[in-house]
BAGUVO-997820 format. One record per atom (N, C-alpha, C): residue number from 1; residue in three letters; atom name; x, y, z negated. Coordinates in pm, 1 decimal. Each point is the difference from the previous one (the first is absolute). Layout:
N
NUM|ALA|CA|X|Y|Z
...
//
This chain:
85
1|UNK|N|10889.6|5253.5|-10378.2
1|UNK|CA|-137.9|-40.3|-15.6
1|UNK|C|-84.9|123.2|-28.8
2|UNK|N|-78.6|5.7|81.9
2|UNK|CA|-104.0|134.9|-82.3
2|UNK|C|-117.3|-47.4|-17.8
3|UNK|N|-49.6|105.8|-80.3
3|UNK|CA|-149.1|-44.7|-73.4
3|UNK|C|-101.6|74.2|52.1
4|UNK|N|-104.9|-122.5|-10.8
4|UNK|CA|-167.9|107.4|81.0
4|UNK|C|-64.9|66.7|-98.2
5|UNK|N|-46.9|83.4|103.5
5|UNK|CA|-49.1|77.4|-102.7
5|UNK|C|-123.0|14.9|-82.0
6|UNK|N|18.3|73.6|-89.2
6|UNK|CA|-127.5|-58.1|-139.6
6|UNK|C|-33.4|124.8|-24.9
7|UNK|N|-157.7|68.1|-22.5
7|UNK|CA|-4.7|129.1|-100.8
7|UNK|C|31.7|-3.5|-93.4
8|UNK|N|52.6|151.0|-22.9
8|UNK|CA|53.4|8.2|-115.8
8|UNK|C|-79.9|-36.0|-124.1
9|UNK|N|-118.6|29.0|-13.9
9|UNK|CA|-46.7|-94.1|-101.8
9|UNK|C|27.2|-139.4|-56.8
10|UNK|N|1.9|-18.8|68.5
10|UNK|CA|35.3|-194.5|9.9
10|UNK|C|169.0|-49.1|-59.0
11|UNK|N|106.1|119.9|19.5
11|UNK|CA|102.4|20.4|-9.9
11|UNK|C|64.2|-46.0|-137.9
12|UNK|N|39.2|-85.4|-68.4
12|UNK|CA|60.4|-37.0|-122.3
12|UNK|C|39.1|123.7|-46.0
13|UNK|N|8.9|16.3|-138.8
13|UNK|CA|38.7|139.6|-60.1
13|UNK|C|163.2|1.6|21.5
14|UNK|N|54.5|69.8|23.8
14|UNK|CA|152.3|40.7|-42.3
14|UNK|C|30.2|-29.5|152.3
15|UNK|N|-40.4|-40.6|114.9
15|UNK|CA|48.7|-65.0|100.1
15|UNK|C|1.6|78.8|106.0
16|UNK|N|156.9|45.9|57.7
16|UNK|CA|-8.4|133.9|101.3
16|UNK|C|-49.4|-33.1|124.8
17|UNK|N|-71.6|101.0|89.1
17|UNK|CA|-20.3|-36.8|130.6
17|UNK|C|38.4|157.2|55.0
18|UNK|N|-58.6|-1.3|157.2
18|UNK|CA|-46.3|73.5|31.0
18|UNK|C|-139.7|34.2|96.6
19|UNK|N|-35.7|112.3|14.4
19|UNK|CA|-88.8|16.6|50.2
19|UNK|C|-12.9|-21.1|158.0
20|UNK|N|-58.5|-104.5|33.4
20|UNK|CA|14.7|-14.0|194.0
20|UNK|C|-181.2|42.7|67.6
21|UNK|N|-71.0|0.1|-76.0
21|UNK|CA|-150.5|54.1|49.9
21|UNK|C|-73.9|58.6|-108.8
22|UNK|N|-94.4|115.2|54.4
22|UNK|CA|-87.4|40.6|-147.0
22|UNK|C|-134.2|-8.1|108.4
23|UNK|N|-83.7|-5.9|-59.4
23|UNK|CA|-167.7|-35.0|90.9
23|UNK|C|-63.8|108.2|-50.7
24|UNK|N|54.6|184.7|68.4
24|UNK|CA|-49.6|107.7|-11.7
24|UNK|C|-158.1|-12.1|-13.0
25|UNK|N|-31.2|-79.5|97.2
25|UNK|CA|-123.1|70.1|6.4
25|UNK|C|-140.5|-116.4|-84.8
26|UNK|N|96.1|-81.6|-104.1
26|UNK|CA|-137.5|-52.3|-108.6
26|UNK|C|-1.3|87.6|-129.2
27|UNK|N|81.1|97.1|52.9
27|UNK|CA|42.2|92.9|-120.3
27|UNK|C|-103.4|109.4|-4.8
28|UNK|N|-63.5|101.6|-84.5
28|UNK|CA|-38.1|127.4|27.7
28|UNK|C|93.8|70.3|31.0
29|UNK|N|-69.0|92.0|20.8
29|UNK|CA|128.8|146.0|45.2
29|UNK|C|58.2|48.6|-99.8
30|UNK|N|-32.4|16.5|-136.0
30|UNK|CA|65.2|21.6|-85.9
30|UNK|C|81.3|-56.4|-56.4
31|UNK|N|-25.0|-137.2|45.3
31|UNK|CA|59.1|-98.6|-92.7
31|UNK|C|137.9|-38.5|64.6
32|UNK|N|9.8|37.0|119.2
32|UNK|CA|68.9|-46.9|131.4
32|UNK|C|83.2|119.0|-35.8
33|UNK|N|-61.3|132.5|2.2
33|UNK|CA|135.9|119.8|-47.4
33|UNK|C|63.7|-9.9|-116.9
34|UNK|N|-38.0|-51.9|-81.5
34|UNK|CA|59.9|-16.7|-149.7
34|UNK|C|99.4|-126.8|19.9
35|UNK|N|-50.5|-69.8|71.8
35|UNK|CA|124.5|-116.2|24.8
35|UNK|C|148.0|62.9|89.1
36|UNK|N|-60.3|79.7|129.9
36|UNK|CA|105.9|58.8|74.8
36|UNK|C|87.7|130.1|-88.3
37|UNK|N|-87.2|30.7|-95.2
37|UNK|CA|66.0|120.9|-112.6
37|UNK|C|92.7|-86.1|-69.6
38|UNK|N|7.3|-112.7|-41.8
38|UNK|CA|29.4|-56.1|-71.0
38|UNK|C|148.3|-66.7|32.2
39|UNK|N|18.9|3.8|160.6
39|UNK|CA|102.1|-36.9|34.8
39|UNK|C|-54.9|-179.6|111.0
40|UNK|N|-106.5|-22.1|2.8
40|UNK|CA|-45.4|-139.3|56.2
40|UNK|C|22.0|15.1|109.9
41|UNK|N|94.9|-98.1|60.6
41|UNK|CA|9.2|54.3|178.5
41|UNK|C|104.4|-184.9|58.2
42|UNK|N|-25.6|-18.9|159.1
42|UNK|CA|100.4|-111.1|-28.2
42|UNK|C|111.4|11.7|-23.1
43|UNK|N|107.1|-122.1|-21.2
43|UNK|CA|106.2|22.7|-68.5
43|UNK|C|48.5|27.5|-132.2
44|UNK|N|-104.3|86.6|-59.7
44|UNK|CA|27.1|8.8|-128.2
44|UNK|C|26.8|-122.1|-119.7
45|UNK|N|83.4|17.6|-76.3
45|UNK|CA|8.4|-119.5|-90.7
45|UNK|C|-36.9|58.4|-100.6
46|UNK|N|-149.2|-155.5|-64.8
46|UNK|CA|-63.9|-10.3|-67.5
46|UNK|C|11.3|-70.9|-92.1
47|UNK|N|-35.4|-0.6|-131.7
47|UNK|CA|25.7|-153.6|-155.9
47|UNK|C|-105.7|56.3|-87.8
48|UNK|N|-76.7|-136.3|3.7
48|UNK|CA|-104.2|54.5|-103.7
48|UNK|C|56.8|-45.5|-131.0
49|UNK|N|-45.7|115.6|-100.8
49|UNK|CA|54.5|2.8|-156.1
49|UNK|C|-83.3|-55.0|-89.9
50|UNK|N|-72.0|39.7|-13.5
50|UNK|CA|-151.9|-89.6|-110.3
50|UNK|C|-130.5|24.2|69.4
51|UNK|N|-82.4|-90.1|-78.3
51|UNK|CA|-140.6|43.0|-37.1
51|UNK|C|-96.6|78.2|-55.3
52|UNK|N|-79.7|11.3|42.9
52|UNK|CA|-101.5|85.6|-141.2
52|UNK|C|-70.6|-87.4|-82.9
53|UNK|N|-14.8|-31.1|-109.2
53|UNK|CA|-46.6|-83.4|-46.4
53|UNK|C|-139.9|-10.8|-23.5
54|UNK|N|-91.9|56.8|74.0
54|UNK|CA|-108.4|-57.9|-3.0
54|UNK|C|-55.4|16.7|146.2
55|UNK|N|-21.5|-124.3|61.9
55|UNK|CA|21.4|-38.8|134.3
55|UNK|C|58.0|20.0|70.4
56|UNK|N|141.8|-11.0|-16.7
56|UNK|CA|147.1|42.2|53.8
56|UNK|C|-8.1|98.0|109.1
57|UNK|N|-69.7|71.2|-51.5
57|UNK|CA|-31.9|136.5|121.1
57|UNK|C|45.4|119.4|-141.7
58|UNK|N|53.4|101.1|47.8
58|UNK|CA|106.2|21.7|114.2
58|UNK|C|144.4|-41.4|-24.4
59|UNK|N|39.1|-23.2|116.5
59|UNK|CA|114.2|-63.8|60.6
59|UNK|C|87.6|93.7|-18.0
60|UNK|N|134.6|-49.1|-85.9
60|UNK|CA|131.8|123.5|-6.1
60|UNK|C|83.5|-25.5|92.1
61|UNK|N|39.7|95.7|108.9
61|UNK|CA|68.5|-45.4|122.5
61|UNK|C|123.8|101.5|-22.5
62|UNK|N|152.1|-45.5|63.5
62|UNK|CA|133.2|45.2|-3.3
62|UNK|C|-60.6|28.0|149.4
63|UNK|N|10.2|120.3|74.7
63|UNK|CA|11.7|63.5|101.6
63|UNK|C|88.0|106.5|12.5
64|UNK|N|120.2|-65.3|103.7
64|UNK|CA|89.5|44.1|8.5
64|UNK|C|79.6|13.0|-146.3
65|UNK|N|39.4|135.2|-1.3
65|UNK|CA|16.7|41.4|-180.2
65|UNK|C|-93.0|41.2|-86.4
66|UNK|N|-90.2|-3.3|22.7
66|UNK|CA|-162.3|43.6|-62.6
66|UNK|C|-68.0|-108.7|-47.6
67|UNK|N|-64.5|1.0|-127.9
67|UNK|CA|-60.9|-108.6|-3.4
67|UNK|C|-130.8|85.0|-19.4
68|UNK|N|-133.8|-77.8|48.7
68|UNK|CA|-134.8|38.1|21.8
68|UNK|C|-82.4|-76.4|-61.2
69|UNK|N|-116.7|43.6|-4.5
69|UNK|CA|-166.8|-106.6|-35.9
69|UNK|C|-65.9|-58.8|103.2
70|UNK|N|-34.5|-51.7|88.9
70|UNK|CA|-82.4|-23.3|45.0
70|UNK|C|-109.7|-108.6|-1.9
71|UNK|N|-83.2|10.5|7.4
71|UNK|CA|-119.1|-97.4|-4.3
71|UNK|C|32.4|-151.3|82.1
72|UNK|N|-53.6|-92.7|-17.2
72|UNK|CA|75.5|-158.7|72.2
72|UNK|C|-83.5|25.9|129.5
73|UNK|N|-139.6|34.9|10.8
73|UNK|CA|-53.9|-3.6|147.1
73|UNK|C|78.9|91.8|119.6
74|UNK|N|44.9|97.0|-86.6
74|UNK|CA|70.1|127.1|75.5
74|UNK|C|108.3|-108.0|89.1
75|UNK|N|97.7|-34.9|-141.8
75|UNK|CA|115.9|-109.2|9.9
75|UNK|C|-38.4|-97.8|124.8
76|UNK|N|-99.1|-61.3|-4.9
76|UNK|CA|-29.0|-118.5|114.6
76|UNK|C|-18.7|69.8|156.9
77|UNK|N|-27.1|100.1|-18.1
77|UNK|CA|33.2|71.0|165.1
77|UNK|C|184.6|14.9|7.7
78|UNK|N|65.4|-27.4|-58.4
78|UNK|CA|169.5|8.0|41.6
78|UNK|C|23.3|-133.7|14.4
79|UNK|N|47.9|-32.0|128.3
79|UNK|CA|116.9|-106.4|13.6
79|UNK|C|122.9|5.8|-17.0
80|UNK|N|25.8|-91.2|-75.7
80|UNK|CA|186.7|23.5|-8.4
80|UNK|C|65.6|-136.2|15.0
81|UNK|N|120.4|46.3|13.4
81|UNK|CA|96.1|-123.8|41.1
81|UNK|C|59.0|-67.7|-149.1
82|UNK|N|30.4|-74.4|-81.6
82|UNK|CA|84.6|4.1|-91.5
82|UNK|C|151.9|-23.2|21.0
83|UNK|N|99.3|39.1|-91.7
83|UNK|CA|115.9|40.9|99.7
83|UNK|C|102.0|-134.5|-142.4
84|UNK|N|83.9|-91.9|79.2
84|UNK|CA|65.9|-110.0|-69.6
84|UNK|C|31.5|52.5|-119.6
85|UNK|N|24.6|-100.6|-79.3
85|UNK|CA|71.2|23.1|-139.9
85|UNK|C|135.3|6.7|-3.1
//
């Protein structure tokens, strides 16, 4: 069975996927290199870790072996797959 896909925002915390689309271009250019610096690319497997607690922005993401910050709007330009339990 596989699963459709959801941005990663939307993504239950702790719940692995991976990355199958990113929507380069609602991104700035900076914002878009800091994601590709970061390791964001398809395929990659992704799990979001927590919140920020005041308007759950920013988003703690497991990338790859890295875990990162990113902002949830950033987050809603990635599609990912979530991958079974």
């Amino acid at each position: 069975m596989t699963s459709s896909p959801t941005s990663l925002d939307q993504l239950k915390i702790g719940m692995r996927a991976r990355i199958s689309t990113i929507d380069w271009e609602s991104l700035d250019h900076g914002e878009a290199c800091r994601l590709r610096h970061f390791g964001f690319d398809e395929g990659v497997a992704v799990q979001p870790l927590h919140l920020g607690p005041f308007g759950r922005d920013p988003l703690a993401v497991r990338v790859g072996r890295m875990t990162v910050a990113i902002r949830r709007n950033h987050a809603r330009a990635v599609s990912v797959i979530p991958e079974a339990a």
